[in-house]
C-alpha positions in Angstrom: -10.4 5.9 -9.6 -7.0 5.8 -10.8 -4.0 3.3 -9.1 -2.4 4.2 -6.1 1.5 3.2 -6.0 2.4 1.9 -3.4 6.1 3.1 -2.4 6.1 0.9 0.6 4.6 -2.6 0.5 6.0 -3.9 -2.6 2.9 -4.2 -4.7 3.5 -2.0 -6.7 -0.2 -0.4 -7.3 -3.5 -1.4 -5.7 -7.1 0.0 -6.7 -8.7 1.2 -3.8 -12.1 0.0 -3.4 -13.1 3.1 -1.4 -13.2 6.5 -1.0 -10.7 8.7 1.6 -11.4 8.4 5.2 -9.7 10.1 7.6 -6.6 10.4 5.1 -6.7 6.4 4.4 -7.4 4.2 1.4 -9.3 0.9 1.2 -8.9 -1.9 -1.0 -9.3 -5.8 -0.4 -6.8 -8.5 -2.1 -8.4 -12.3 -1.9 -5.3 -14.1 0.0 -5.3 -16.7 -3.4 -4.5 -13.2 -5.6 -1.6 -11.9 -3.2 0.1 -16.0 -4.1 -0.1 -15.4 -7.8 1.3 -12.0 -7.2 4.1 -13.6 -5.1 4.8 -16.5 -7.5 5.1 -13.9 -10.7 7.1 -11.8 -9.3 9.6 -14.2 -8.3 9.4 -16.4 -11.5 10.1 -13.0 -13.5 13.0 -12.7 -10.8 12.1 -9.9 -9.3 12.2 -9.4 -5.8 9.1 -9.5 -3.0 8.9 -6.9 -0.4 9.4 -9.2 3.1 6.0 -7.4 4.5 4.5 -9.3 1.2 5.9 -12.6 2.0 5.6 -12.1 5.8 1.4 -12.1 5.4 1.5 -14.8 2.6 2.6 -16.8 5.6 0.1 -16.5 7.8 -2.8 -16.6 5.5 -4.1 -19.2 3.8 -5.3 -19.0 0.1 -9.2 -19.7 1.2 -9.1 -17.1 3.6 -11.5 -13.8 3.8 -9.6 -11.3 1.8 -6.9 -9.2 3.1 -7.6 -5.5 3.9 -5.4 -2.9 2.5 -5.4 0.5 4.1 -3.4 3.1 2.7 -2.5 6.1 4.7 -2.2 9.3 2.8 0.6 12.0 2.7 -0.1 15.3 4.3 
């Protein structure tokens, strides 16, 4: 499957995992992946969506991963 951008999140692109459901997306990010992200983004000085940084904060990097559910135009 090819990437989805994401025009809202500020991640730019995710893979989903899954197929469509009920016009939504699924992908996973492990919590430890979503810090790199965070940490390259910023050392390129680029800026991090506050949704991004928002979640960073209440997960920690051992956690279960993060579901992702994208919600598809009509």
């Amino acid at each position: 499957m090819k990437q989805v951008v994401d025009d809202l999140g500020g991640m730019k692109a995710f893979f989903p995992s899954w197929g469509a459901y009920n016009e939504k997306l699924l992908a996973t990010i492990w919590p430890y992946k979503l810090k790199e992200f965070i940490e390259e983004e910023q050392s390129a000085g680029r800026t991090v969506a506050p949704q991004i940084l928002n979640l960073m904060q209440r997960v920690r990097e051992d956690d279960n991963p993060v579901l992702i559910i994208a919600h598809l135009k009509k």
